[in-house]
N, C-alpha and C positions, 0 to 999 in steps of 0.2 A: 702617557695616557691617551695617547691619539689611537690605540687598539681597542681602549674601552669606549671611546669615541664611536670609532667605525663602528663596534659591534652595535651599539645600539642602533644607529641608523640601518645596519643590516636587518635587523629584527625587525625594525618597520618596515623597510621596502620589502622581506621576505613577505610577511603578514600583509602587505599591500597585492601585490603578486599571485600568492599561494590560495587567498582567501578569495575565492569568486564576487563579481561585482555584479549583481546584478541590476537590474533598474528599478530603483525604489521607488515604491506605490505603497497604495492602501492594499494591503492583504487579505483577498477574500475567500469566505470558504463555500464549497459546494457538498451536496450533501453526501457525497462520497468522502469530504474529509479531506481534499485535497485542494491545497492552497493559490489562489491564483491572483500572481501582481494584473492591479486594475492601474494603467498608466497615462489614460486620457483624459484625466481629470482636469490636471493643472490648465493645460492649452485656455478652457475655457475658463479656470478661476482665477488666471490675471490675466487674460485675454490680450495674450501674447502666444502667436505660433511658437517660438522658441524657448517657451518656459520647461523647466525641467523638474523631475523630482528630487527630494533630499532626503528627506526620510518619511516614515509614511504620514499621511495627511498634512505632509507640510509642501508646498512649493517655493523652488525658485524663481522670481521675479526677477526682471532686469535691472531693476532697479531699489526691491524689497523681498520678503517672503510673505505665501499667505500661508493660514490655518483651513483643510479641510477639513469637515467632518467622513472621517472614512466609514462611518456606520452609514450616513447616508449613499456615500457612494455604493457599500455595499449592498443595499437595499436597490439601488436604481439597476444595477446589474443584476436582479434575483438572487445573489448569495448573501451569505452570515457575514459580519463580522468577527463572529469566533468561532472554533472547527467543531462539527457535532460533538455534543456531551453522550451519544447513544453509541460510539462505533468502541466496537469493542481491540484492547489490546493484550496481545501476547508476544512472549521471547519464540524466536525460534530456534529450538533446543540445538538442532543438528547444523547451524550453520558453522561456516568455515570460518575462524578469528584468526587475522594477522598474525603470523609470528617472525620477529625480527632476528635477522642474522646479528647483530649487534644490540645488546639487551639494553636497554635507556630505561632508567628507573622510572624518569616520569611518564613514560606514556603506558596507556593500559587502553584496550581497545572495547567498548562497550555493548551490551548484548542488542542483535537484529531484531527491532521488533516488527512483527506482522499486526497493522490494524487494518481489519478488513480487507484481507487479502493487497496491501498494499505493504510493502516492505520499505521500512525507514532503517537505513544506515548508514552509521557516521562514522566509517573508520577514519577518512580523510581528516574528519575536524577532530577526532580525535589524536590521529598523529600531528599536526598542528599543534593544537593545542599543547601535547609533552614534549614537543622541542623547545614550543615558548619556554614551558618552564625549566628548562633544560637550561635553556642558554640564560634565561634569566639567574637560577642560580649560581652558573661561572661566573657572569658578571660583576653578580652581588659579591662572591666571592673575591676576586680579584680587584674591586673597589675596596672591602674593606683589608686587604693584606696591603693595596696601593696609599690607604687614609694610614695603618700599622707602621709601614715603611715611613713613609713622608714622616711620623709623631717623631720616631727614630734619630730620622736625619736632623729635626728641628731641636730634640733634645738634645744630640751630641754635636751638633754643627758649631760649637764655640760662637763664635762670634765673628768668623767670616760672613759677610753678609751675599756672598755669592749661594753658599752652601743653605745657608736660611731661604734666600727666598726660591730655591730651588725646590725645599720641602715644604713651603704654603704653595710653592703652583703645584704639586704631586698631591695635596693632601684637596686644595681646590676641584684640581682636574676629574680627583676620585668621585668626588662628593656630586660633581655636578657629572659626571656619568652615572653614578649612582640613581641622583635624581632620575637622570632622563630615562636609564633603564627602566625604574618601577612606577613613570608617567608613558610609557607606551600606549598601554590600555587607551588610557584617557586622551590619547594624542589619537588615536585609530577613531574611537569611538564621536572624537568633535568634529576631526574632518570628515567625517561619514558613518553613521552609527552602523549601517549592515556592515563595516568591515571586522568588525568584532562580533559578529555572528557567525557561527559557524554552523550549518544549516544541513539535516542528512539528508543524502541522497536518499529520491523517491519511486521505485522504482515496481512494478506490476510483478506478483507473484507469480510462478512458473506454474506454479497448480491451474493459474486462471487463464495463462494464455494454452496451455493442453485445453482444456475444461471450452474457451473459445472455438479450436479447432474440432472437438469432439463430437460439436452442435453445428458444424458446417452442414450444407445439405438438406437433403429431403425431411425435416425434421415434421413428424407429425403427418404425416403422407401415409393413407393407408396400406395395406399389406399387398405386396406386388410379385412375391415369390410365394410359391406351395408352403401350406405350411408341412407338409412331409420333409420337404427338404429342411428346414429348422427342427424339425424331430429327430432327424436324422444325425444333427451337427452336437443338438443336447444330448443323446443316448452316446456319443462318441467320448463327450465332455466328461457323463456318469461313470465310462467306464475305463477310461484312459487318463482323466485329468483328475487332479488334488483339488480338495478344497479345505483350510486350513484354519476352518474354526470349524466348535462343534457344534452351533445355530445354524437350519437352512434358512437361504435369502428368500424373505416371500414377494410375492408379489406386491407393489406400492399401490396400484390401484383396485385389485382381485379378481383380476385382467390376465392372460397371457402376455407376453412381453407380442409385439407387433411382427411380423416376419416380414421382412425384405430387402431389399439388397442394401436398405442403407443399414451399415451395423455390421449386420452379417457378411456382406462382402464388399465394400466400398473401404475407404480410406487402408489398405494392403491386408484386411481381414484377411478377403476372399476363404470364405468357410471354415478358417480354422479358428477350431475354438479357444486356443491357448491367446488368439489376438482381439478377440472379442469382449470388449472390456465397456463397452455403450447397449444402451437397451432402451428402447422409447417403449411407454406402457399408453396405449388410450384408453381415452376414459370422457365422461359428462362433463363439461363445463361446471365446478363447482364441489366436486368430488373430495372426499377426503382424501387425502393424499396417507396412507398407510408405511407406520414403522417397516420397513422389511425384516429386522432383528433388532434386538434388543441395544441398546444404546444413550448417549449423550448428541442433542441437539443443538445447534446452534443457525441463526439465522442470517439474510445477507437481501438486503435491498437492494436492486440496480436501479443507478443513476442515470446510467451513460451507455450508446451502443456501444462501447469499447468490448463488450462479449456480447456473444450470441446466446448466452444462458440463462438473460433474465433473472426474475427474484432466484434467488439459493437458500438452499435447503443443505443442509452438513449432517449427517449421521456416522457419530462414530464408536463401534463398537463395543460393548462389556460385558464382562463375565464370559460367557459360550463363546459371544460374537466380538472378545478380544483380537484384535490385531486387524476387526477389518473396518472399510470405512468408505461410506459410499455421496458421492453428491447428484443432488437432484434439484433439475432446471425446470424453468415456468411455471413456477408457483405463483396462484393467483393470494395467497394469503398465509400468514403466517400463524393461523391461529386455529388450535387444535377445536373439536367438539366438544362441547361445553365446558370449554377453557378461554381463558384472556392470553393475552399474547404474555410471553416471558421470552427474554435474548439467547437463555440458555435451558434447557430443559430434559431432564430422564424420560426415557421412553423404555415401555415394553414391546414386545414385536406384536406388528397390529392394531398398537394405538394410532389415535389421529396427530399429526403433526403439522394441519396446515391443508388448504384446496388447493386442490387443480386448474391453474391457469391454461395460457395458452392463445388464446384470442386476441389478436392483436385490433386495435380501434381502427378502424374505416381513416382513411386522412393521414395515417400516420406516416412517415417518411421513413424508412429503413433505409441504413448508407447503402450505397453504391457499389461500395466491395464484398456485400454479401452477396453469396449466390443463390438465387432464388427456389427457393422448393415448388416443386412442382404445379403443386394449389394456388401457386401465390399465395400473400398472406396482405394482413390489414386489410380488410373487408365487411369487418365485424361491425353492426350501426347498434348505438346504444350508447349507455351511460359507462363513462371509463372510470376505472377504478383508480383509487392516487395515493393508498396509505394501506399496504402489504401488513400491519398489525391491527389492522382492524376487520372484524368481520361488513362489508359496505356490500350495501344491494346493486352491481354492477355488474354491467355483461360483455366487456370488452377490458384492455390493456393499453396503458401506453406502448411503445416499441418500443423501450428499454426494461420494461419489467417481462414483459411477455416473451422477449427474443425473438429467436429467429424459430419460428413456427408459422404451419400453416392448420394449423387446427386441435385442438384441445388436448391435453397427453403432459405426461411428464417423461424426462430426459433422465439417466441414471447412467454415473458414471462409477467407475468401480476400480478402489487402487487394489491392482496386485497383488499386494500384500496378502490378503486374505485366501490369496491361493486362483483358482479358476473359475469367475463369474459362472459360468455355464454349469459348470460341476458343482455351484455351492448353492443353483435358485432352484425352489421349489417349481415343478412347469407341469 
């Protein structure tokens, strides 16, 4: 029995090893929904430098444990103790699922979801997870054919008592492998509760860091080429390039799209239209921001400079304007003309879907690795606005909703799919 022995302490040291350790804290959330261990707490609640964490709101003492309250911790750091009830979650259809060269019944690998452009995948703790129960049922297995064997030996062993107590230590050994195998759990979870968590990777959507890059630059900087020469590059697009619904794209603001080199020939454009997939529209501070075609809405506050896109706007196509789908940056507001805000919403082409941001607040910091538009930006004096669903009397941004701008406009990004930007917008 010293196999079923081993195995079990394998199981544990595997699960010890395989399963990441991170530093447990009180777990707090940010209004992007993404979780962050707070780990300085202990230090000062047994005021000891070398106190440690155990699990969350609990500390190790050197000589006891204490109880934090991690609600309060979270509140002293400005985050939640539990992850926004507002962010919305979906599967994503098209992702690529493990598939194993050797098939293991118990594992099955479970669907990616997108919340709020943040993609949570667990294939790792899923594969974990099916081997546990993999090797847990050999174990079990093999414990009770070993308790089977041992009955055997004890029924027909006569009355040699060599042969007897060979099958109570066969039938012992099983029993107490047995035990230990299906006390694993419980053995992971006492010496340290996160190790019996298996936690998906967290990882930023591909849409968002394109969508980041797209809004590098002169965003919001007025027109700096002819507009003949963007006459030129759209009459090329009308009559050479596809556009593969049968809605045209209107204009968001009921504006021309802005002409100048950013867009049109900056990031490997340079004037072809097949690469022209960005279009900044200006417009008033305040402005309805206009369906381009007909569509399904969905909404997207920023939290965080981690994009230069500020609040998001999603429009994706229906009926005519099946297959296409377009997003737009620096929205000052998420809330159509004479509507209340809703997370998700139909639109017809031309309705309101929300104003025109843009303005970043006087004060504000914008990181360091942006590169600055022309105008500079943050200059705006005035009252900041702080709640993208509600209609508020405000005439500036923070520099995380407004992005990377230097003056009033919205950002339109345009997937492919729907054939050639240029060839499909009304101009």
């Amino acid at each position: 029995m010293r196999f079923l022995f081993l195995l079990s302490l394998s199981i544990i040291f595997l699960s010890s090893v395989l399963i990441p350790l991170p530093a447990v804290a009180c777990t707090c959330y940010a209004d992007d929904g993404i979780g962050e261990s707070i780990t300085d707490y202990c230090v000062e609640a047994c005021g000891e430098a070398t106190a440690t964490e155990y699990a969350d709101g609990i500390c190790r003492c050197s000589t006891t444990t204490v109880t934090v309250s991690c609600t309060d911790v979270c509140i002293a750091a400005g985050m939640d103790i539990d992850p926004p009830t507002s962010s919305t979650t979906e599967e994503v259809e098209d992702a690529i699922i493990p598939k194993l060269s050797i098939d293991i019944p118990t594992v099955s690998f479970s669907k990616v979801l997108n919340k709020d452009g943040i993609l949570e995948i667990n294939f790792l703790g899923d594969y974990i997870n099916g081997i546990y129960k993999y090797l847990l049922g050999i174990g079990t297995t093999i414990a009770i054919v070993m308790i089977m064997i041992g009955g055997l030996q004890y029924a027909f062993g006569g009355v040699e008592q060599s042969q007897i107590k060979k099958s109570k230590d066969r039938i012992s050994n099983a029993i107490l492998g047995l035990v230990l195998l299906l006390s694993t759990y419980a053995i992971l979870s006492i010496t340290n509760p996160e190790l019996s968590l298996l936690r998906s990777i967290k990882i930023k959507n591909i849409d968002l860091i394109a969508l980041d890059r797209a809004t590098t630059g002169n965003e919001g900087v007025p027109s700096n080429v002819s507009s003949s020469a963007c006459d030129t590059i759209v009459a090329k697009a009308k009559s050479e390039g596809s556009c593969n619904i049968a809605q045209s794209v209107a204009s968001p603001t009921g504006n021309k799209p802005n002409c100048g080199k950013h867009h049109w020939y900056d990031g490997g454009a340079n004037g072809d239209f097949r690469k022209i997939d960005n279009l900044d529209y200006a417009a008033g501070w305040g402005t309805s921001i206009l369906a381009p075609f007909d569509g399904t809405v969905t909404y997207q506050k920023s939290t965080t400079t981690s994009n230069r896109c500020g609040n998001i706007i999603r429009l994706t196509g229906t009926g005519d304007a099946a297959g296409a789908s377009i997003t737009i940056c620096h929205a000052k507001d998420f809330v159509p003309e004479g509507k209340s805000y809703a997370q998700t919403r139909t639109v017809l082409q031309g309705e309101s879907m929300g104003h025109l941001g843009g303005n970043c607040c006087a004060g504000e910091s914008p990181p360091a690795d942006w590169s600055s538009a022309e105008n500079g930006w943050c200059k705006v004096a005035g009252t900041a606005c702080s709640d993208p669903t509600k209609v508020e009397s405000c005439g500036c941004q923070p520099v995380e909703q407004a992005g990377n701008t230097s003056g009033p406009h919205v950002h339109i990004t345009w997937n492919q799919a729907g054939g050639d930007l240029l060839a499909c917008i009304e101009y």
